[in-house]
N, C-alpha and C positions, 0 to 999 in steps of 0.2 A: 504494500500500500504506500501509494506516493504522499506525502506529507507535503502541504501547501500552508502557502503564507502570504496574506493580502490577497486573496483571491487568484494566486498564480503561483504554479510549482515553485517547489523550494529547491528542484535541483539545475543547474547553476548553467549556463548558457553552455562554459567550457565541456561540459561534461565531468566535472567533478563531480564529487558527493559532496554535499549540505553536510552539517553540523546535526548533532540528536534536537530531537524537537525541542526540548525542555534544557533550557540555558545552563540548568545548573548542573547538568553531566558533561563536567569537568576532569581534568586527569586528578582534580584533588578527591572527587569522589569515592573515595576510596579508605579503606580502614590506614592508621598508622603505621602498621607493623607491616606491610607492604612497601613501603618507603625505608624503613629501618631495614628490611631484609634487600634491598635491593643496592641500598648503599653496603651492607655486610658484602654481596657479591662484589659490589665493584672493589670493597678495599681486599677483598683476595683475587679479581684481577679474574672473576667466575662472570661477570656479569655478560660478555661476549658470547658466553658458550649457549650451542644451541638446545631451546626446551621445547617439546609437546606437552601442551596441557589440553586435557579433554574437560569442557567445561558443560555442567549440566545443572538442573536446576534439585531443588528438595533439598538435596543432603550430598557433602561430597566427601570421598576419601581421599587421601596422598597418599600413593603409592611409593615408600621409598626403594625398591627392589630393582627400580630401573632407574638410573641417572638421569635425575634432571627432567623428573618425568610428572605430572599429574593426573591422577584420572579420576574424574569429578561423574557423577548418575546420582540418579535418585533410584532410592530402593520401594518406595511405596509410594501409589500415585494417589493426588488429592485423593477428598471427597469418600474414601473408602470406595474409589471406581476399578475401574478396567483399564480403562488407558488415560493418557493426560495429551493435550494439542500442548504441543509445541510451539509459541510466542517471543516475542522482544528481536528476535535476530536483524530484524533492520535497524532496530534501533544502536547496536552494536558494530553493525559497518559504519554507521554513522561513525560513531565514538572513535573508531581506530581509522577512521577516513581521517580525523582531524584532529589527534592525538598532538597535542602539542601546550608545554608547558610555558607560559608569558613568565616574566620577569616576576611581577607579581608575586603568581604564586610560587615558584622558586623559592622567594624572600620568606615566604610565608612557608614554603619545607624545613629552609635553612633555622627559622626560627623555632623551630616545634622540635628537631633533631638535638640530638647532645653538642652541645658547643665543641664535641674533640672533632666532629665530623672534618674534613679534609674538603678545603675549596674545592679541590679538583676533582668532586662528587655533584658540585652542584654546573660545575660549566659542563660537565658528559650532562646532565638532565636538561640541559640548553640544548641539544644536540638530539635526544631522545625524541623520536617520532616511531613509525608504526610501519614504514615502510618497508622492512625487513620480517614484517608478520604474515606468516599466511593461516587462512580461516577457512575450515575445512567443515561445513553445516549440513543437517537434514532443513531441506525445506520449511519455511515460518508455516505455521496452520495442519505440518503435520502430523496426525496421532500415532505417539511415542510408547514405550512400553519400560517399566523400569531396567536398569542398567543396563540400557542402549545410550552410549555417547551421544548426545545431541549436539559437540562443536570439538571441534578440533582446531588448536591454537599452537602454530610452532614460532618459532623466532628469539631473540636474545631472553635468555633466560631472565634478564632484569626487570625487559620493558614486557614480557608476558608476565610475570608477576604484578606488575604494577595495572593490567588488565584481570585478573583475575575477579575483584570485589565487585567493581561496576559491572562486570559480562553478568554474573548472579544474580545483584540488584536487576538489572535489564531483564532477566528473563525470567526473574522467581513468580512476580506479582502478572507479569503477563502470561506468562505459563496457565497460572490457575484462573486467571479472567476468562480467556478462552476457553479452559477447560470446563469450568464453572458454566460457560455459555454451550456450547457442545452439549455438555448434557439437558440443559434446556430445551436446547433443539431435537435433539433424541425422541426427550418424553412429549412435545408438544407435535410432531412431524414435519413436515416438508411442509405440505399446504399452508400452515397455519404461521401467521406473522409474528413476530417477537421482536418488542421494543425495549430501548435502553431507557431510563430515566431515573437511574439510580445519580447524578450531580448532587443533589442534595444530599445525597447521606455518604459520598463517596471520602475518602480520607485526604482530604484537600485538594485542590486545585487540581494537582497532578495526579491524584490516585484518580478524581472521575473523569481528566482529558485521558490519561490512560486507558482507564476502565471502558471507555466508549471505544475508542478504537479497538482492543483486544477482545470486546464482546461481539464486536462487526467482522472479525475474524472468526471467532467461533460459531457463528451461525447466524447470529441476530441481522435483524433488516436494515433498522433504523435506530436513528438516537433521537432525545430534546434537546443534546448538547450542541448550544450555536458556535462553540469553539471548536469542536471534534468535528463538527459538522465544515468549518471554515477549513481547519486544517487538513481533515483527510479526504474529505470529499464525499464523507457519510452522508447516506439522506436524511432531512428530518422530519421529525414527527411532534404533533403536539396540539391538544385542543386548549380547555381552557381549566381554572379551576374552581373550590368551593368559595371563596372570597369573592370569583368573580359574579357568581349567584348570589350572595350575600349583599353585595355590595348594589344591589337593586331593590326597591321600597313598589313597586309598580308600575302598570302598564302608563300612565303616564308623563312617564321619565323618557317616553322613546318618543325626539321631537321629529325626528325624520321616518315617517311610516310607508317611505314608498319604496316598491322596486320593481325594478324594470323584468319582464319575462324572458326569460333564457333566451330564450330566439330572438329576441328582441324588439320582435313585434309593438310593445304596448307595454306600459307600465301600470300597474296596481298602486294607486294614489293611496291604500289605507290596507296596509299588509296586516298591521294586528289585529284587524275585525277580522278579517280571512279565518288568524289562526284561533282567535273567540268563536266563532262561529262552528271549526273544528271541533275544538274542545264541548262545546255545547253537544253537540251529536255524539261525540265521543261519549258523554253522561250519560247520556240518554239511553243510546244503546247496551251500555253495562249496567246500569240502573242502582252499581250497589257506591261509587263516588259522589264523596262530598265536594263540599270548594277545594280546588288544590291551591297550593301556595300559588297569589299572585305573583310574588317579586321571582320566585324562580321562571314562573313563567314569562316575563320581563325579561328579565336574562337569557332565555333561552330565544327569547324573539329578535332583542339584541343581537344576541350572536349568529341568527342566522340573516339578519339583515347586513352583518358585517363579512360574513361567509356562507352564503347561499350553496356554494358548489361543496362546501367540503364541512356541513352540519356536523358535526360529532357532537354531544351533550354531555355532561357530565351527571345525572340523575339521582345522587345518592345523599345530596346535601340536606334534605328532609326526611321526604317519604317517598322509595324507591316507587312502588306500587300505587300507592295511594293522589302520589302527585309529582313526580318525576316523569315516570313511565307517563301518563295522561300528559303531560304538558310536551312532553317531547314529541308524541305521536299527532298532537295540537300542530306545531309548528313544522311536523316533518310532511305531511298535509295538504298543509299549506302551499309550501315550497313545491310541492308536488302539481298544487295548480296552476304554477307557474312554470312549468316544466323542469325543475330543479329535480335532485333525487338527493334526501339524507343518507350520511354515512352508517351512521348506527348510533349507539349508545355508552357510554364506562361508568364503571360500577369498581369503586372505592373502596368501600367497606362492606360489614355483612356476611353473611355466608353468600361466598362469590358464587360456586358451584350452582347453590338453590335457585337463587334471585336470578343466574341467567336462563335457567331453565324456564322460571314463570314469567320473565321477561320475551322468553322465544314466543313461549303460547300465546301472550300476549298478543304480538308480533300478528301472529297466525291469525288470530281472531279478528284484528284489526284489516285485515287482507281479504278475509272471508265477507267482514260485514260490508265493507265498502266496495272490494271490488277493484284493490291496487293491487296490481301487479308486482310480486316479487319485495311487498313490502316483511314479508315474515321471513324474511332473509336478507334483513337490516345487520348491520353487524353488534355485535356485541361483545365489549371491551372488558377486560379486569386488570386492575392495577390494585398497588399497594402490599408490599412482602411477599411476593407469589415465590414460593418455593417448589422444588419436582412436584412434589405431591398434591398441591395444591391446581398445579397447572395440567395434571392426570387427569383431577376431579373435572376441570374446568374443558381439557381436552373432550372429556366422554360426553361432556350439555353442551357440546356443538358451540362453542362461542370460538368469535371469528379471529380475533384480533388479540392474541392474549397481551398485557404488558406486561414486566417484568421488572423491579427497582430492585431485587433486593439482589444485586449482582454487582456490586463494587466494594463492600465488605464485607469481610466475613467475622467468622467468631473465633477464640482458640484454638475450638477444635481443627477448624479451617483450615488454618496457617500451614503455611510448608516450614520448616528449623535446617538450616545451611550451619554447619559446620565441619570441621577440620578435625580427622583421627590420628 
């Protein structure tokens, strides 16, 4: 995946490689004792000689048995699965594309180092670049199996140590983003859509620009991330939320009620009586609805006045069934007699599983008494903590569109643990 920046690739007219997305992977990214062992090698005059390090994500060993040698796998894959996608490796050509130490930081080794250290440790790390490295990879996105090498790293045994920490970082957390995503897509199928929208609860900035990209490697369709979106060229996705239903008191807050017909023919001067009028037969014909909430229905007219072609609702911020469902089916209707066609519906809270199913019937019912064509095959969205199991439930009631948030962090259990035997 090409990584863009300003609206236009970030790889370089010349044909070089770009730098890692994220500024701050830097050659100082990297633990202390990499810099300490690599100044060790140079003052034995080791630092020349050449190394293979196999670098993989989870957990890695050192091999001392073979000179100069590392060999890093993981022995158990996330998630208590089967296999794990393999992630982060462009982000690591990046890194060693542009491996190069500023004066800077230098100053900033030199400082951190024991004062006996030897000038002539810090003008070879003026000198140190990447060019004499070669990277020996399984393709990004593909499924790995434990202690299978996933990178092969040869070149001066100093300057591959001083990649060792960052390559791990790069591919621990993307490793299991993907992997994490992958199984999503398993339990949910092929047909069925999987959004990203885990930003908000992702472990800052860069865990959910991260996390959008390696989920769109793992299977997912789309993101709401307009960063991830900018940069990697993900599609997005995204309707509205419950504040934005909130944040309406009634039908007379909407000073502009007209809109023009799809085709273009002719405009409708007074679109909310349309969808009043709707909702009135809507009652009628179920007989068992009371008044639903005005101001969500406000909102919902709003938003299809602002987006006609691409209606999606949010229906859960009162009463799913009671005035959600009815007020959506109001306005979707509506839109309908202007030649428009609603997208569907999301569903927030609740038991996701139930509520889609009596939302389908709904759906059905709604299609049968009036007479629309292909409205009981409206879509129907669930967001908020969808885990495998949840998204099984949600699979088997036919909903169309599942989302997915809870896929940027994990718990304890979760975590993959990288260390050295």
């Amino acid at each position: 995946m090409e990584a863009k920046e300003n609206g236009r690739s970030k790889k370089p007219s010349n044909g070089a490689i770009n730098g890692p997305t994220n500024p701050m992977v830097t050659p100082l990214l990297t633990d202390l004792y990499q810099f300490t062992m690599a100044y060790a090698y140079w003052k034995a005059g080791k630092h020349q000689e050449r190394a293979v390090s196999v670098f993989v994500v989870f957990r890695f060993l050192l091999d001392l048995s073979v000179a100069a040698q590392f060999d890093l796998y993981f022995r158990k894959n996330p998630f208590g699965g089967e296999y794990t996608v393999f992630a982060g490796l462009e982000e690591c050509i990046r890194f060693i594309a542009n491996f190069k130490l500023s004066e800077e930081e230098i100053d900033f080794v030199r400082e951190s180092l024991s004062s006996s250290c030897e000038d002539g440790f810090f003008d070879y790390l003026r000198g140190v670049d990447c060019s004499d490295v070669e990277v020996y990879a399984i393709p990004e996105g593909t499924v790995v199996f434990p202690k299978v090498p996933l990178m092969r790293v040869e070149g001066p045994i100093a300057v591959v140590q001083l990649l060792e920490t960052p390559f791990v970082n790069l591919i621990n957390y993307a490793s299991l983003v993907s992997t994490n995503a992958a199984r999503h897509r398993n339990v949910a199928g092929k047909s069925k859509t999987l959004l990203e929208f885990g930003l908000r609860r992702a472990q800052g900035p860069d865990g959910g620009v991260g996390a959008s990209k390696y989920c769109y490697i793992g299977g997912f369709d789309a993101t709401s991330n307009v960063a991830a979106g900018k940069l990697f060229g993900i599609p997005l996705r995204g309707t509205h939320s419950h504040a934005f239903v909130s944040s309406y008191m009634s039908l007379d807050e909407i000073t502009d009620k007209s809109l023009r017909r799809k085709d273009g023919s002719s405009t409708c001067d007074d679109f909310v009586s349309v969808v009043q009028a709707w909702l009135n037969k809507i009652q009628l014909a179920n007989g068992v609805f009371g008044e639903t909430n005005q101001s969500e229905l406000a909102a919902f007219t709003s938003y299809a006045l602002a987006f006609p072609d691409n209606f999606l609702a949010l229906v859960d911020t009162y009463d799913v069934m009671r005035s959600g469902i009815p007020n959506f089916c109001a306005v979707a209707l509506a839109l309908g007699d202007l030649g428009y066609k609603a997208v569907g519906i999301r569903l927030d809270s609740g038991d996701l599983a139930y509520l889609s199913c009596e939302v389908r019937k709904f759906f059905r019912a709604i299609e049968k008494e009036f007479g629309v064509p292909e409205f009981g095959k409206l879509a129907i969205t669930a967001s908020n903590d969808l885990n495998e199991e949840t998204l099984d439930a949600l699979n088997k009631q036919a909903c169309n569109f599942p989302y997915a948030r809870n896929m940027v962090s994990y718990h304890d259990s979760d975590k993959t643990n990288l260390f050295t035997d």
